[in-house]
C-alpha positions in Angstrom: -1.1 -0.8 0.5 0.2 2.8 -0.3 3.7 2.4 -1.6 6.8 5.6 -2.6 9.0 4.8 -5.0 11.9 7.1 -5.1 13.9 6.7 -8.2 16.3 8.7 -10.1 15.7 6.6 -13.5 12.2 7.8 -14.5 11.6 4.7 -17.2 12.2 2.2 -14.2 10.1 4.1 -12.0 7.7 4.5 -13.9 8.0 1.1 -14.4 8.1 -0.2 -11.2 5.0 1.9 -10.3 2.4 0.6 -13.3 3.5 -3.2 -12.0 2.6 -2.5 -8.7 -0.7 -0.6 -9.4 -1.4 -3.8 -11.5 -0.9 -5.8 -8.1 -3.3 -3.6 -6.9 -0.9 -1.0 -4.6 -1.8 2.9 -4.4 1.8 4.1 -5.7 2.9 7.7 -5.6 6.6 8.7 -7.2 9.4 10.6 -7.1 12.4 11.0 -9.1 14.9 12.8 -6.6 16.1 12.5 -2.5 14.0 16.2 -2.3 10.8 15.3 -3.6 11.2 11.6 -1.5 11.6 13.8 1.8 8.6 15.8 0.8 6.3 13.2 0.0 7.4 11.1 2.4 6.9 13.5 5.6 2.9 14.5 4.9 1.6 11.2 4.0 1.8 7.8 5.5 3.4 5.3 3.4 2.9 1.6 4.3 6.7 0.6 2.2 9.1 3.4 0.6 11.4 1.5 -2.4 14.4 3.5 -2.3 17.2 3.9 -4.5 20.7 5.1 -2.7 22.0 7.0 -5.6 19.8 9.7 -5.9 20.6 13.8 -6.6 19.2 16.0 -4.1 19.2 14.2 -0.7 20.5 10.6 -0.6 19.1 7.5 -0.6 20.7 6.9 2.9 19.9 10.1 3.9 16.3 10.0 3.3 16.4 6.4 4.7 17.6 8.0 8.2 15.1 10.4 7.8 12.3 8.0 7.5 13.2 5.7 10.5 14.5 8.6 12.9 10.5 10.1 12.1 9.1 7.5 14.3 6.9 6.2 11.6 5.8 2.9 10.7 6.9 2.8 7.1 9.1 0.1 5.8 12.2 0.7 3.9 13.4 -1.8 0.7 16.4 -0.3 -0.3 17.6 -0.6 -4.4 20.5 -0.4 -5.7 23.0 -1.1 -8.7 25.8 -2.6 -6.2 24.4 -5.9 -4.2 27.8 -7.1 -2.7 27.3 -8.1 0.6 29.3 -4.9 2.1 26.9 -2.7 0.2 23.7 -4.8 1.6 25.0 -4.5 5.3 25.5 -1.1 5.1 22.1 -0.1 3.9 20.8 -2.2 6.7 22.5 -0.5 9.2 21.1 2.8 8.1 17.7 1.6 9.0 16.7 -0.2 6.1 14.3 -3.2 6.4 15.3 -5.0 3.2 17.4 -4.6 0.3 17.2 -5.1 -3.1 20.2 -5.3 -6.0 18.8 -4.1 -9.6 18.8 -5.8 -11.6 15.9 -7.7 -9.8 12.9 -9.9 -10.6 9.7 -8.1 -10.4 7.3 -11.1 -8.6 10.1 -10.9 -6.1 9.7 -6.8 -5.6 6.2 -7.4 -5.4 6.7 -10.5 -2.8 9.3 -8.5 -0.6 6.9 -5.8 -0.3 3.8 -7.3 0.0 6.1 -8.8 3.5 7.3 -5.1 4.6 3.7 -3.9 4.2 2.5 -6.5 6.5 5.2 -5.4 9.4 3.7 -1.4 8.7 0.1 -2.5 9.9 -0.6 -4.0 12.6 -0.8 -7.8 12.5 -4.1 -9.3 10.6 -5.5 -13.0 10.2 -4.2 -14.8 6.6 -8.1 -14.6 6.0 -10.2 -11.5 7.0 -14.0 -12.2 7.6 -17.4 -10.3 8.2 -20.3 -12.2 8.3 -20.0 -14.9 5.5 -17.3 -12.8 3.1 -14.3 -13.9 3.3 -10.7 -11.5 1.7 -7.7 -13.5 1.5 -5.4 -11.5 1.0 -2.6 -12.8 -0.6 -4.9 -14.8 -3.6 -6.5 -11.2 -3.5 -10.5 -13.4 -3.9 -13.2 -12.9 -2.1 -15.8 -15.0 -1.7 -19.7 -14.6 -0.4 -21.6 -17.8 1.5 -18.5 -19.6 -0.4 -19.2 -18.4 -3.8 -16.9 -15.9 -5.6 -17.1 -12.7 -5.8 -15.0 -10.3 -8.8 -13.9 -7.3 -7.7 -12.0 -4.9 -9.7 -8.2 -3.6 -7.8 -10.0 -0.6 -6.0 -13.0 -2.3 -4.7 -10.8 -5.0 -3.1 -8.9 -2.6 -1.5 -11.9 -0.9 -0.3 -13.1 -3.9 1.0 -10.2 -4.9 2.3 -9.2 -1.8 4.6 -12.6 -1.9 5.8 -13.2 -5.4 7.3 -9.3 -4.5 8.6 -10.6 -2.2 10.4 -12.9 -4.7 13.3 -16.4 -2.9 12.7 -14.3 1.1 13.0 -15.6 3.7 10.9 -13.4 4.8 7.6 -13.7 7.9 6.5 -13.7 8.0 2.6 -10.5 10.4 3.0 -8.9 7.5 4.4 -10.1 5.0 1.9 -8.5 7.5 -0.6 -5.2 8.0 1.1 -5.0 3.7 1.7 -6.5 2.6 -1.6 -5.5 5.2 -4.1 -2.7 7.5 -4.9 -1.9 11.3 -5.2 -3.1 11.7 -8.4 -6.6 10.9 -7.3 -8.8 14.0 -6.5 -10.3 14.3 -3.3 -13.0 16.2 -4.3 -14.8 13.6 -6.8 -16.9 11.1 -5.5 -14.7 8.4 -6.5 -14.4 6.6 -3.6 -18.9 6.5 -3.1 -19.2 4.9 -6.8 -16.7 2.3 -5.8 -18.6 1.9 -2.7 -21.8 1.9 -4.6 -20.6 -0.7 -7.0 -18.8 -2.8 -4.2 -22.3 -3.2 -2.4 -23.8 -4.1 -5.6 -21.2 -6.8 -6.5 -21.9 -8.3 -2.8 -25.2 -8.3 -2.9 -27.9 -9.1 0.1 -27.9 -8.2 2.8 -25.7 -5.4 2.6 -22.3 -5.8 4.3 -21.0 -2.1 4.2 -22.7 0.7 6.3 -22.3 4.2 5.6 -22.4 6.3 8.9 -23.3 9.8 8.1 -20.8 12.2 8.5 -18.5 10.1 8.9 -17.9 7.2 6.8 -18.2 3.4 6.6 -18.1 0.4 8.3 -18.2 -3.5 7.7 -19.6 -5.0 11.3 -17.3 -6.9 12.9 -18.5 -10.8 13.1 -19.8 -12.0 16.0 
């Protein structure tokens, strides 16, 4: 899941953003409205955490911005007031959930892990090729019933590919879905993971590369 947090208060974003990579999200940041437009219009966010009082362009502001775009990305507004006017308000702007600081982090992580599943279109509780099975939300995986451990990335990987039903993924995509900005497109980051994935796996080999274009986990059946 590719998550923007757009916070004014760079300890707490940066914060917020280490916990979620640890929960294995691709997180980007930004620490004004500005920067949160930017981002936010050239690269498809699954969840935007947004805090209303921001310099630059507002929180609600960019909130409008976001929903009038058309996109899919879901909106959990934070901020330092959570009286039920407050809460209402930011609803009404377009937000899909909201958030008073201060806040628990597991519930953060649960409230977005719930948003994220609204951006993509709907997938089983368990996702399956062949005998693997991803659950998602226990983030295991398992192989003919035995477990498998895979580090953040290669469960992401993993996971967007048997998402996509036997399409191709190009590893631009895997990049954009399973890491963040920081990650440069022009390693081969995203074949070692791949490499190491298959190897974790083992026999027979559940991810196909198609030359020139990507990879792809066969859809069962």
């Amino acid at each position: 899941m590719r998550v923007l947090v757009v916070e004014d208060e760079h300890p707490l974003a940066d914060a917020i953003a280490r916990g979620l990579r640890r929960e294995g999200m691709a997180v980007d940041v930004a620490y004004d409205g500005d920067t949160g437009h930017e981002k936010s219009a050239v690269t498809r966010y699954d969840v935007v955490v947004l805090d209303r009082d921001l310099p630059g362009m507002t929180g609600d502001a960019l909130c409008g911005e976001i929903v009038g775009s058309g996109a899919t990305t879901r909106v959990l507004m934070l901020t330092a007031s959570g009286t039920l006017a407050d809460k209402v308000d930011g609803l009404s702007r377009g937000a899909d959930d909201y958030l008073a600081k201060p806040f628990d982090f597991p519930e953060l992580v649960a409230r977005l892990r719930a948003l994220g599943r609204r951006a993509t279109p709907a997938v089983p509780p368990l996702l399956t090729a062949g005998d693997v099975a991803l659950d998602p939300a226990r983030r295991t995986v398992l192989r003919a019933d035995r477990p498998v451990e895979l580090t953040r990335k290669e469960f992401g990987v993993l996971e967007v590919l048997i998402s996509a039903g036997g399409g191709v993924v190009s590893s631009e995509e895997l990049l954009e879905r399973v890491w963040d900005e920081n990650a440069d497109p022009f390693t081969t980051t995203v074949r070692v993971t791949v490499m190491t994935l298959r190897k974790k796996l083992g026999e027979p080999g559940v991810i196909e590369t198609v030359v020139g274009a990507g990879y792809r986990v066969p859809a069962a059946g």
